[in-house]
N, C-alpha and C positions, 0 to 999 in steps of 0.2 A: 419376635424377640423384643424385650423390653427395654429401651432406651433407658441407659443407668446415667446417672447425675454425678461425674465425680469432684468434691469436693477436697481434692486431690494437688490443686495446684501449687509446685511448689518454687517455682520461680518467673521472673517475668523478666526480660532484657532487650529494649526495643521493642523491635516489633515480633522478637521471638514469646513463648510461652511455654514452660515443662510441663508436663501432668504424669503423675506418676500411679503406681499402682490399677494402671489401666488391663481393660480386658477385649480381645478380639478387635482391636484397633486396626483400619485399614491406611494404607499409603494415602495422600489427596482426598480423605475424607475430611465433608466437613464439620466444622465445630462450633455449637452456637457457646458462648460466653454468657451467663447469666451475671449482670452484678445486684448489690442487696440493693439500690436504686432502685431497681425496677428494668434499667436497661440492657440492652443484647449488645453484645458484638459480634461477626464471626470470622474464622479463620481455619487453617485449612492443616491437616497435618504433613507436616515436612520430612519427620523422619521419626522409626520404631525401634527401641531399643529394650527386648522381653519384655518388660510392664510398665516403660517410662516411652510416653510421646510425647515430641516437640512439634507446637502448633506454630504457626505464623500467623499472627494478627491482621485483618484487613484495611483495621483502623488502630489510631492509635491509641497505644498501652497507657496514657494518661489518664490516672484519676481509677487504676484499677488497681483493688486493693485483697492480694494473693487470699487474705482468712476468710472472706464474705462472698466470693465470687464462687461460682460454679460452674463446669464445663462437660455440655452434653454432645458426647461422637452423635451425628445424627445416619454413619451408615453407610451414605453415597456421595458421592461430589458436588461441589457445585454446581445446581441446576441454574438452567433459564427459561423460564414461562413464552411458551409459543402459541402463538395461532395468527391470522393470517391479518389481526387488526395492529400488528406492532408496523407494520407500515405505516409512514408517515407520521409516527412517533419518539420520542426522545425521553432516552434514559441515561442512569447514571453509569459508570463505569464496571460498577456490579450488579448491572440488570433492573435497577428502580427506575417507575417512573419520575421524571424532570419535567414536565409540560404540564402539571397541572389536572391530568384527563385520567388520573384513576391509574389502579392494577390491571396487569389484563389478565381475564380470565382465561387460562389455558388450555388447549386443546391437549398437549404435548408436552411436558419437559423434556429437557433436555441436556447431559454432563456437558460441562464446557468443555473439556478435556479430548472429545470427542473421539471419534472411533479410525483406527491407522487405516488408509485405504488400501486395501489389495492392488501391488502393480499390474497385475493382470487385467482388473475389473476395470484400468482407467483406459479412458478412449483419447485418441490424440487429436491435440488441438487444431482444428482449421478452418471456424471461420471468425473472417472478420468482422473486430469490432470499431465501428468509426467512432473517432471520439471529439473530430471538428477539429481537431488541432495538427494541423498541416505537418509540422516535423514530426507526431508518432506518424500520423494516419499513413502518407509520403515516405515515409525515409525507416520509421523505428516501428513499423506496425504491429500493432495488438490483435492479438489472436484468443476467439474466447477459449477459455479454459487457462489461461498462459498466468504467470507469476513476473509483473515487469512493472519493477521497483522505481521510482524517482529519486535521484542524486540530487540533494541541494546544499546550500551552505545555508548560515547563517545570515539572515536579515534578507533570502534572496524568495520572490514569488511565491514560491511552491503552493501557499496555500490558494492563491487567485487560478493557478492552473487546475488544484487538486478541483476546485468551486467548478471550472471550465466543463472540465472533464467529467463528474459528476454531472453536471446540467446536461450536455449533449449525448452523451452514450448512449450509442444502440448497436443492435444489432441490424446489419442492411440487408433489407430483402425477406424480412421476416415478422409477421405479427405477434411473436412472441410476447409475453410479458417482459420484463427488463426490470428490473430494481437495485438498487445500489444501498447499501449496509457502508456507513460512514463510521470509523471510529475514531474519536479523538481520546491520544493518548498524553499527560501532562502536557496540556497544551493552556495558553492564559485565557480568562475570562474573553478578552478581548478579541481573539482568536477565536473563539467557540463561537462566540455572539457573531461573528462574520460570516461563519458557515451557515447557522440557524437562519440569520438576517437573507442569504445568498440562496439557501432554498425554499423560502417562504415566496422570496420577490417572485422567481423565473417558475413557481409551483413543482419543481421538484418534489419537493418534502414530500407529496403527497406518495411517491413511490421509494420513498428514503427512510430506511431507519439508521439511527442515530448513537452512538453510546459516548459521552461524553467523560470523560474523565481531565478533572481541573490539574494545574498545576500544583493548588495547594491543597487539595485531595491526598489522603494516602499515598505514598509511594507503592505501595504494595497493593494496593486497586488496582493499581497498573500493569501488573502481571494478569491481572484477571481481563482485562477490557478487552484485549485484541478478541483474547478467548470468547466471553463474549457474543461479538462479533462474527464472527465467522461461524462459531454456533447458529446465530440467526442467520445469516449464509444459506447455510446445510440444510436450513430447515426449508428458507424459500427458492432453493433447488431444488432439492430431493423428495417433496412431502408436494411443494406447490409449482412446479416445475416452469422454474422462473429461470431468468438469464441473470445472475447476481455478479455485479462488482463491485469489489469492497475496498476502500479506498481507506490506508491506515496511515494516523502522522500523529504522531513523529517516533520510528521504531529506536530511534537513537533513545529516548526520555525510558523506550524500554528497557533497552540493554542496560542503561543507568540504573532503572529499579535492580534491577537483577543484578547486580553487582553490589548494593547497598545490601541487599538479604546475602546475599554469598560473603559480605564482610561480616556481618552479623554472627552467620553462624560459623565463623572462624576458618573457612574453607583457603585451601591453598590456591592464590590467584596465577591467572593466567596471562596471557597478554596483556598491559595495561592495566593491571586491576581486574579484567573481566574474568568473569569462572570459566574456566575450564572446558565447561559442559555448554556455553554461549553457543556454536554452529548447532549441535542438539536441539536445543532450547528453541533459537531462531527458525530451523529446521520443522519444529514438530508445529510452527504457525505457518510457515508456506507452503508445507506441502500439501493440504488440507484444501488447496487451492485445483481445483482439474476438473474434468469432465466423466461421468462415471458411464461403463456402458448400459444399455437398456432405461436410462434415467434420461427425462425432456432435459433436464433443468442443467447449468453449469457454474463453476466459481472461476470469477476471473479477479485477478489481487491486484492492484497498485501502493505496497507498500510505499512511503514517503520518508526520507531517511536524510538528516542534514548533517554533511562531513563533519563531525571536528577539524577545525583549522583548514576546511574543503580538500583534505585528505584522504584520496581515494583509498590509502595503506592503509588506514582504520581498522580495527578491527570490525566493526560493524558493517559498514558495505564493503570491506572486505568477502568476509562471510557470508554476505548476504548475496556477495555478485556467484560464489561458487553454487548457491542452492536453486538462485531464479534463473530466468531464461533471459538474461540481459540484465538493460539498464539503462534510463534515461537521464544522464548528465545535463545536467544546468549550470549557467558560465556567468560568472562576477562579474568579467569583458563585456559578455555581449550585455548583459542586466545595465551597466553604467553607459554602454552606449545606446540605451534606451529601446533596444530588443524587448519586447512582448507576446510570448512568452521567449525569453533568455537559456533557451531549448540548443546545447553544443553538440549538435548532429556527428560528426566525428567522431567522438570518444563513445559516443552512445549506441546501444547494440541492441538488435530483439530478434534474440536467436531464433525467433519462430516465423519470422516474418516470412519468408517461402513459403509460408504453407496455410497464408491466409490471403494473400493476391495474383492476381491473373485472372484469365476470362470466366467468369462467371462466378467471381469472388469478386472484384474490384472492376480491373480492367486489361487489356490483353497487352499493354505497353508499360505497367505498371513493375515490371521485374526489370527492365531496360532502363527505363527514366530514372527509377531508384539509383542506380549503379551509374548512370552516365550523372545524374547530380552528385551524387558524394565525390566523385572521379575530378569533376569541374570544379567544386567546392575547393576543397584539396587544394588542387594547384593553383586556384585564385587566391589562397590564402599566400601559398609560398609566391605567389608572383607580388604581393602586396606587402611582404616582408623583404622580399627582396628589395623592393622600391625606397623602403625605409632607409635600409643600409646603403643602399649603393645608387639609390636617386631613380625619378621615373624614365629619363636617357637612357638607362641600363636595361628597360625592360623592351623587346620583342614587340612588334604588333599583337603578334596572336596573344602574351602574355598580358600586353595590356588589356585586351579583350577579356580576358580571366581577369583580371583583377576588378571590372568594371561588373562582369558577372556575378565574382564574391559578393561585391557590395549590394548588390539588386536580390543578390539570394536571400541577403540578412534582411534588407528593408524590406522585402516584398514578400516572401514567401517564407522564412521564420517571425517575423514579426507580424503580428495579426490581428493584438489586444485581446481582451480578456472577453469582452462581450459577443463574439464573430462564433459562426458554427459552421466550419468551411462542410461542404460536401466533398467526399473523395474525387469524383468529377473534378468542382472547382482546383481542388488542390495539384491534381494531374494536368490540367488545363493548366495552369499557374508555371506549374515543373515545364512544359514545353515551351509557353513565352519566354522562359527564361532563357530557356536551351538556343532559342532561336536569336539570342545574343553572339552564338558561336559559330563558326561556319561548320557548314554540314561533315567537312572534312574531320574535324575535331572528333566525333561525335562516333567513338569505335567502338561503342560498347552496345550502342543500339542497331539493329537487324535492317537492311536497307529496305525489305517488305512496310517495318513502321514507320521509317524517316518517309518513305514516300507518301505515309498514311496522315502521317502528325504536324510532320519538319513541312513550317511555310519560307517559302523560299522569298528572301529579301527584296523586293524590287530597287 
């Protein structure tokens, strides 16, 4: 069929575009922009109404002039150029290269849009991924195939963790490939140059691809990036059966585009200002995250998401804690009391963590320790507040020995710095020095077979 030119357009608003008089027009197809310049833009269509499509521009409508311009449906959606050299390369939010080093030639395209996975075909997650950082590894463990988002606020870590985590991940026990698909979504110059700077140093990059999308980038690139991403994902699991985690920040900058086009095209908002259709929308990027059966390869997500006003009632990790399997909370508290990372074990959850340690995942004390630390955490907190209020005369021996523990847990075993890549060993190691703060009495939650295995008894 012959790609028709229509010279059709009859109006332009933002980053909206009408085009009228069209034929065989598909939903998220896309649309090149010719202007009498000489230059392209493209954009994608949004909605069909008989012989009128409204496109959404990917760049902006500046300096585009409705009687000289031309708009060609090309058909299918937007692709992304695959093969197996976009590793350790860097591009732009809509799939261009950024580094200097050329197109790549493709083996494969591929829709961003990608294809809904059958619940049947997915296989459930269980094993472990270490990721060197003692409160997921410890306490909130990651499971490949798993969807476990980062909680942060504004001006707090995340990206030195996201850098962390990135660096260290693997899989243990396995000579798989591993590769990690990095997206930055409206994130500043400043920010991106730390990622790049971060994986160049520790040689990452060589197994990282990249998709950068700037702050002052299109807002509407930004719906495309994750996509994207994840795209190259699917590709270096399923095709090159790799171990992928994709590490995306900041989904908040998303939801914000998405609600700038949902103002645009006059849609009735929902929470906040957000469309409607936001858990959908958010939904149709996480899920795309899992393990397929009969497939090496798996997608494991760390979305990265910073509260407004550190607001867990947001809409945005709101919705996003109902789709993933947890959630990693980060604390303004422990960040000003100089916690590295400022990881709030408590509030923090990874609903899959049973089913990625014990003997011959981790370690055979590792379902015990987990529960007797959160248990001890806990009440060293409340024994520590208590002291506030009512003075440390008020507190107990035993309480004061919690409170003394609280303190050893933050200093010693969440706080770790940025450059450390604990082994799950070390980090279990670390959980029973602690423990051994406590008397053996205390300690209900763990099996007497491992206290006599682990638990050193005080001389």
């Amino acid at each position: 069929m012959a790609i028709k030119e229509y010279k059709t357009i009859k109006e332009v608003v933002g980053p909206l575009m009408l085009v009228t008089h069209t034929e065989n027009v598909k939903y998220d197809e896309t649309v090149r922009v010719k202007l009498a310049n000489g230059t392209t833009r493209y954009g994608r269509v949004l909605e069909i109404d008989q012989d009128k499509a409204l496109v959404q521009l990917f760049e902006s409508s500046q300096g585009l002039k409705i009687e000289d311009a031309k708009a060609v449906f090309l058909g299918h959606g937007l692709e992304l150029d695959l093969s197996p050299l976009i590793l350790g390369r860097i591009f732009s939010g809509m799939g261009e290269p950024k580094d200097g080093k050329g197109k790549i030639i493709p083996e494969m395209k591929m829709d961003i849009n990608g294809i809904p996975l059958n619940p049947v075909a997915r296989d459930y997650p269980s094993e472990f991924i270490q990721t060197g950082v003692s409160s997921i590894d410890g306490l909130n463990t990651l499971v490949r195939g798993q969807k476990l988002p980062i909680f942060s606020g504004s001006g707090l870590p995340h990206n030195k963790l996201a850098a962390m985590i990135a660096r260290n991940a693997k899989v243990v026990g396995t000579t798989d490939n591993f590769a990690v698909v990095f997206a930055a979504i409206g994130i500043t110059f400043e920010e991106s140059n730390f990622f790049i700077e971060e994986f160049k140093k520790s040689g990452a990059i060589d197994r990282t691809v990249m998709f950068v999308n700037l702050a002052n980038d299109p807002a509407v690139e930004r719906i495309a990036t994750p996509r994207m991403a994840i795209t190259a994902a699917e590709y270096l699991a399923y095709e090159l059966d790799m171990h992928v985690l994709i590490i995306m920040t900041d989904i908040t900058n998303y939801a914000e585009s998405l609600r700038e086009i949902s103002a645009a095209r006059k849609e009735v908002p929902g929470r906040r200002g957000y469309p409607g259709y936001m858990y959908t929308d958010l939904s149709s990027l996480y899920e795309r995250a899992g393990r397929v059966k009969g497939k090496k390869g798996s997608i494991t997500q760390l979305p990265i998401l910073t509260m407004p006003e550190d607001d867990k009632t947001h809409p945005i990790p709101d919705l996003t804690g109902y789709i993933t399997e947890g959630q990693v909370i980060l604390s303004r508290s422990l960040h000003q009391k100089g916690i590295q990372p400022p990881v709030d074990v408590l509030p923090s959850l990874s609903r899959l963590k049973d089913k990625g340690i014990g003997e011959g995942k981790t370690r055979d004390d590792h379902s015990d320790t987990l529960n007797q630390l959160f248990a001890s955490y806990a009440r060293g907190k409340e024994a520590k507040e208590l002291a506030t209020v009512l003075g440390e005369s008020a507190l107990s021996d035993t309480d004061k020995l919690y409170a003394v523990f609280a303190d050893k847990f933050e200093k010693e075993y969440l706080s770790q710095g940025y450059d450390s890549n604990r082994t799950i060993e070390e980090t279990l190691d670390l959980g029973w020095k602690l423990l051994n703060i406590l008397p053996r009495s205390e300690l209900k939650r763990i099996s007497n077979k491992r206290l006599d295995k682990y638990y050193k008894v005080k001389e």
